[in-house]
C-alpha positions as CSV (number, residue, x, y, z in Angstrom):
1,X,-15.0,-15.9,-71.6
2,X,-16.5,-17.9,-68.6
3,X,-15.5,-15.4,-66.3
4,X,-17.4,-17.7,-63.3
5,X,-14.6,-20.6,-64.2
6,X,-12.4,-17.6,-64.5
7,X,-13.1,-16.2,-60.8
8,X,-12.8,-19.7,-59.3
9,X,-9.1,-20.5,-61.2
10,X,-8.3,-17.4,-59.8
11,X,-9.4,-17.8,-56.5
12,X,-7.8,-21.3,-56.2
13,X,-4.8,-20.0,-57.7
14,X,-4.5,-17.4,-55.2
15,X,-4.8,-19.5,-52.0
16,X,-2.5,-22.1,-54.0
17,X,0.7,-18.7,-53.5
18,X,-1.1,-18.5,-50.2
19,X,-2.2,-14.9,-50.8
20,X,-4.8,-13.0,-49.8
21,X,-7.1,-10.7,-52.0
22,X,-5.5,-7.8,-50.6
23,X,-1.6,-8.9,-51.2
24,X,-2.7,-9.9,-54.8
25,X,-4.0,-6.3,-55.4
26,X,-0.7,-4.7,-53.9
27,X,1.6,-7.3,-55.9
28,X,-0.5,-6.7,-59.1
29,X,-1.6,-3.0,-58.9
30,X,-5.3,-3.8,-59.3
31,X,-7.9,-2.3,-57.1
32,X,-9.7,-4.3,-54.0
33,X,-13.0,-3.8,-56.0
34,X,-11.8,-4.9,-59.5
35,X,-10.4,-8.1,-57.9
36,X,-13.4,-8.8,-55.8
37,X,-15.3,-8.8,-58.9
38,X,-13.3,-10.9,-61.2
39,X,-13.8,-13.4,-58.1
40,X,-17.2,-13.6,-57.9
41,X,-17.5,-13.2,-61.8
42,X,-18.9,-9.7,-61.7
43,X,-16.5,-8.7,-64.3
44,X,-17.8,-9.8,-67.5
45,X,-14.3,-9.9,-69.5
46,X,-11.4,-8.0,-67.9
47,X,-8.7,-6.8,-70.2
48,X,-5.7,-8.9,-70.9
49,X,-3.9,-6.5,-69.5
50,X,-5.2,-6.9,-66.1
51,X,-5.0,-10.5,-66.5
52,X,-1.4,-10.6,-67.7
53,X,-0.7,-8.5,-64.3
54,X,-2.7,-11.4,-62.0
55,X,-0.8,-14.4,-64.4
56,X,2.6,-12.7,-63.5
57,X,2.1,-12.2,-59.8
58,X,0.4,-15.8,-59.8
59,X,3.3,-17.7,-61.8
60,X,1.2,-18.4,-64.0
61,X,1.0,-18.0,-67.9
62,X,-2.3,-16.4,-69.2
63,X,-3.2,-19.9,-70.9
64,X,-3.1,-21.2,-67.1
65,X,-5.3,-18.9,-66.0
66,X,-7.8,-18.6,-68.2
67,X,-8.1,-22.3,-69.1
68,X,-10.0,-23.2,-72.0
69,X,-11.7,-20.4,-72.3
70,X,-8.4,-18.7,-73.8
71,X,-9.6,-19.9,-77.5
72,X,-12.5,-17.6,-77.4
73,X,-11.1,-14.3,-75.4
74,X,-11.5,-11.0,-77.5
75,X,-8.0,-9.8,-78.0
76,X,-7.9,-5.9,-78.2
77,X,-5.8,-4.6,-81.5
78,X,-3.4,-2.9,-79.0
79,X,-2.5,-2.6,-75.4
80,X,-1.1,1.1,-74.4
81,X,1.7,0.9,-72.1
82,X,-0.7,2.0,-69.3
83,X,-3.2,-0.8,-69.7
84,X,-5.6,1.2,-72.5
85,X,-7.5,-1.1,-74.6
86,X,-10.4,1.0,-75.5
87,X,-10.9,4.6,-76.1
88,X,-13.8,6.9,-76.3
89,X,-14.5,10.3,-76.9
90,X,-16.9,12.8,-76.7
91,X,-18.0,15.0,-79.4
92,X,-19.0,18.3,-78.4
93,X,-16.2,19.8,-78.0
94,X,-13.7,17.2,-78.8
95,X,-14.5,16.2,-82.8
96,X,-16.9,19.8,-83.2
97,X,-16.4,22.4,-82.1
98,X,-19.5,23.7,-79.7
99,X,-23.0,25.2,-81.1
100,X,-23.3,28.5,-79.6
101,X,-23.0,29.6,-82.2
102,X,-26.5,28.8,-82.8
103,X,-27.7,31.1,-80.2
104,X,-26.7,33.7,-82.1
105,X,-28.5,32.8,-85.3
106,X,-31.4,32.3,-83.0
107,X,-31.1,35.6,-81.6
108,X,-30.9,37.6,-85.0
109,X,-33.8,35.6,-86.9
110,X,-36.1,36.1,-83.8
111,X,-35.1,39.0,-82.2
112,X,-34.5,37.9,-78.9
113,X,-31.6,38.1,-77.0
114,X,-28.7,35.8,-77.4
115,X,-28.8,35.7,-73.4
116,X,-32.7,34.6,-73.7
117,X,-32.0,32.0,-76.2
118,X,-29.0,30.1,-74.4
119,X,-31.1,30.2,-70.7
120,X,-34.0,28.6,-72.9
121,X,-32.0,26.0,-74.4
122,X,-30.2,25.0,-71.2
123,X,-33.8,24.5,-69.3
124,X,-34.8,21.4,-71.7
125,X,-31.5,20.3,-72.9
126,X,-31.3,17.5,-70.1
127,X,-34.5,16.3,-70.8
128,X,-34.1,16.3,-74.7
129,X,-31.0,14.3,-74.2
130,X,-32.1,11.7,-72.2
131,X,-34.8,11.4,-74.6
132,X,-37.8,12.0,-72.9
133,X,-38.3,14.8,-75.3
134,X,-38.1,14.5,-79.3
135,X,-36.5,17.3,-81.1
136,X,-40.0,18.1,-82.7
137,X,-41.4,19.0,-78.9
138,X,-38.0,20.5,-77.7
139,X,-38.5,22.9,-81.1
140,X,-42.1,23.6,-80.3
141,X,-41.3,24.4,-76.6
142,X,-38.4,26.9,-77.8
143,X,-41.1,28.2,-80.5
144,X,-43.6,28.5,-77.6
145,X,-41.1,30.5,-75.1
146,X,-40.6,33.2,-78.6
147,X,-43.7,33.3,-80.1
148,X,-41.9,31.8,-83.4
149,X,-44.6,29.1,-85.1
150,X,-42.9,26.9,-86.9
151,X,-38.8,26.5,-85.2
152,X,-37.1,24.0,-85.7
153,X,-34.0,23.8,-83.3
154,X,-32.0,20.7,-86.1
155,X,-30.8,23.3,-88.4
156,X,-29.3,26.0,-86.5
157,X,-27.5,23.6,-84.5
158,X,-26.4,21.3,-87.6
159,X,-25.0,24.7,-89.8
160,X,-23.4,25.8,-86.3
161,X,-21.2,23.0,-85.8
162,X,-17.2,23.0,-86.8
163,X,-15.6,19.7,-87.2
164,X,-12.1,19.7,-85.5
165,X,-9.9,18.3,-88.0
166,X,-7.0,17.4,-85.4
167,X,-9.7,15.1,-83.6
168,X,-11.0,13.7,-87.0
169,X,-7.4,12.4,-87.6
170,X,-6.7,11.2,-84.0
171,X,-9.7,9.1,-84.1
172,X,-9.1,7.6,-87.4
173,X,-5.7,6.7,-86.4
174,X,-6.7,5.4,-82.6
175,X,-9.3,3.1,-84.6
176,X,-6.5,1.1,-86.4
177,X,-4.8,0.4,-83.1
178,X,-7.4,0.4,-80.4
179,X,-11.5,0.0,-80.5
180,X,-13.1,3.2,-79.8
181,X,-16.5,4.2,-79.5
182,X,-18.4,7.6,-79.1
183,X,-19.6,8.5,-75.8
184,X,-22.1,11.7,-76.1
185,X,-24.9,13.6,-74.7
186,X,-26.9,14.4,-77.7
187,X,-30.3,14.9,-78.9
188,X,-32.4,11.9,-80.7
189,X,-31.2,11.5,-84.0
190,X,-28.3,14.0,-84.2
191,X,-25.5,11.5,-84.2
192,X,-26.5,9.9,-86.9
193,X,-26.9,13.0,-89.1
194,X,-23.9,14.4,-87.6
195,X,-22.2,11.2,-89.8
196,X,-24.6,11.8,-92.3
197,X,-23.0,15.4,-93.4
198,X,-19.4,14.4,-92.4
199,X,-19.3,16.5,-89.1
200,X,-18.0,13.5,-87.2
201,X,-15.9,10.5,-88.9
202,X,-18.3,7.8,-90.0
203,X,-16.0,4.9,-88.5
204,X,-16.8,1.5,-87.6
205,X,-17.0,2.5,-83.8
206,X,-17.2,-0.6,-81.6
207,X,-19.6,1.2,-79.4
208,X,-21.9,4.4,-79.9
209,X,-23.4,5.4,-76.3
210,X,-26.2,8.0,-77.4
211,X,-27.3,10.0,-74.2
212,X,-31.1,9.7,-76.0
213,X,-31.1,6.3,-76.1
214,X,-29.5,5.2,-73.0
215,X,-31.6,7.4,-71.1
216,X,-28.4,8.9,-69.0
217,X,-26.5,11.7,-69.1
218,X,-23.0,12.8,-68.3
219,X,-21.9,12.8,-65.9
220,X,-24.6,10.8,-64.5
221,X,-23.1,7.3,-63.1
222,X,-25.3,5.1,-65.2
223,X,-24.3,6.0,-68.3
224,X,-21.0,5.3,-68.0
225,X,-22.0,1.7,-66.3
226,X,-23.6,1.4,-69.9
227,X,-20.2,2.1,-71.6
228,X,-18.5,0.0,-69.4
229,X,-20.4,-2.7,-70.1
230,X,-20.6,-1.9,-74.4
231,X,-17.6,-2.1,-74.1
232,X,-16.6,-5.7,-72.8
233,X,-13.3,-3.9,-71.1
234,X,-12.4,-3.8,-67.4
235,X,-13.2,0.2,-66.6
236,X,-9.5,0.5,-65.5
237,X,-8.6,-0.1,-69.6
238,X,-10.7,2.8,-71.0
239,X,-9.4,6.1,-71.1
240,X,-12.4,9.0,-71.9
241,X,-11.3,12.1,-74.0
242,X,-14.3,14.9,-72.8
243,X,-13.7,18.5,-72.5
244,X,-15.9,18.3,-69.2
245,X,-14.4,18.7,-66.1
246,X,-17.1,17.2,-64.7
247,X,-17.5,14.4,-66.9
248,X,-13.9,13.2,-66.3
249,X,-14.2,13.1,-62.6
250,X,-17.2,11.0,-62.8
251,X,-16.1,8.6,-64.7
252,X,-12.7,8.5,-63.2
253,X,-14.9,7.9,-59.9
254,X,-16.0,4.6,-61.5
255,X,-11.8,3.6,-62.1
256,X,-11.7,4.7,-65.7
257,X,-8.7,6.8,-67.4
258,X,-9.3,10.0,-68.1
259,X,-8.2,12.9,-70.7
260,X,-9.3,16.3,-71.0
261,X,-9.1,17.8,-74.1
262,X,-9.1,21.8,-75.4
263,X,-10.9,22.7,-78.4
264,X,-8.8,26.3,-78.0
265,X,-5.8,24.5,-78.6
266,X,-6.7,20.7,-80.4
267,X,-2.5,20.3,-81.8
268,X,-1.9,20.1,-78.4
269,X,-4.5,17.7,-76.6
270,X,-4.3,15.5,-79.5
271,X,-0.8,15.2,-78.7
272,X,-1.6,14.3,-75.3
273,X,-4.0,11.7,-75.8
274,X,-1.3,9.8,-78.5
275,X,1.2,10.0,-75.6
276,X,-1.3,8.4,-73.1
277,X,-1.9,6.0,-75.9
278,X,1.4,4.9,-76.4
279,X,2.1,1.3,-77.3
């Protein structure tokens, strides 16, 4: 999309109904910011959705609005009633279930307590996932703090995880009607052998964000502004599944949709993200 030629036609089109950008956004439910942006062709490609609700305030049809470049536009498979296009979700917690687990493995093969071993864990994970450690130095730093030559963190947290089953399903299904992508803060090289041993669905995502290579973390601002832009979708079309509190409200900060989702009771939050996702 030439979304320059697309800000201008816009523009014109807008002073043509002899509206201002702040009229348009009340007629068409879009945010000041969002509109300001399409403008001045910040927004790489917003979703049809937003440009169906423009089109319709405007008079216009979409083919009006978006000129020629309507041939090439990226069509999503499905629109949600509430403007979704694109979905992602988190894994920890969301399509496995958690890794303390491993703690307590830890604690029994070393002899430390399982108290000990979590407080360890938590003062590298950060750095670990934003890559500027590898798993070989984050294992040798947790060897170091134990006296244990030798650790290796990979399989205690790979034999710790649970695949939720509910999730597994859920994303399967959202793939055939919507892209979806995986939005995680993980450690360098997990993902991928996460898929590997069928702990996570091994789908055709349309975009993997991988704390470790993105170097960002939730719910640090620039790593959904990486999504976001992965993505090719207005932020006001993706809806985030996370069991974080605090994830969701970050990215919601940023005008995405958000879900929370409990591992304690997946029937149920899968249920509520198919109603948000309702078509």
């Amino acid at each position: 999309m030439n979304e320059k030629g697309l800000g201008l036609r816009l523009q014109k089109a807008r002073k043509v109904a002899g509206l201002t950008q702040q009229e348009l956004c009340q007629k068409s439910g879009l945010s000041y910011s969002t509109l300001a942006k399409i403008e001045r062709g910040a927004i790489k490609s917003p979703s049809i959705f937003t440009i169906q609700q423009i089109a319709k305030v405007l008079g216009l049809g979409i083919d009006e609005l978006l000129g020629a470049s309507s041939a090439v536009i990226e069509h999503p498979k499905q629109i949600s009633k509430s403007g979704i296009e694109f979905v992602y979700f988190d894994i920890h917690g969301c399509l496995v279930q958690f890794f303390h687990r491993a703690f307590v493995a830890i604690a029994k093969d070393t002899g430390v307590s399982p108290d000990i071993v979590e407080t360890v864990y938590w003062h590298y994970n950060d750095a670990v996932c934003r890559g500027e450690m590898t798993v070989a130095e984050f294992s040798q730093a947790f060897g170091e703090q134990f006296k244990v030559p030798d650790f290796d963190w990979a399989p205690y947290y790979l034999d710790a995880l649970i695949p939720i089953k509910e999730t597994h399903e859920l994303i399967k299904w959202a793939s055939e009607h919507y892209r979806v992508g995986l939005l995680s803060n993980i450690m360098p090289g997990m993902l991928q052998e996460m898929m590997r041993r069928g702990l996570i669905p091994n789908l055709g995502y349309d975009a993997i964000i991988d704390s470790s290579e993105v170097h960002a973390i939730k719910p640090e601002p620039e790593i959904y502004r990486v999504a976001s832009q992965k993505s090719n979708i207005d932020p006001s079309a993706i809806l985030l599944v996370d069991d974080s509190r605090a994830n969701l409200m970050s990215a919601e900060k940023l005008g995405w949709r958000v879900l929370w989702f409990d591992d304690y009771r997946p029937k149920e939050s899968v249920e509520r993200v198919k109603q948000a996702l309702e078509f």
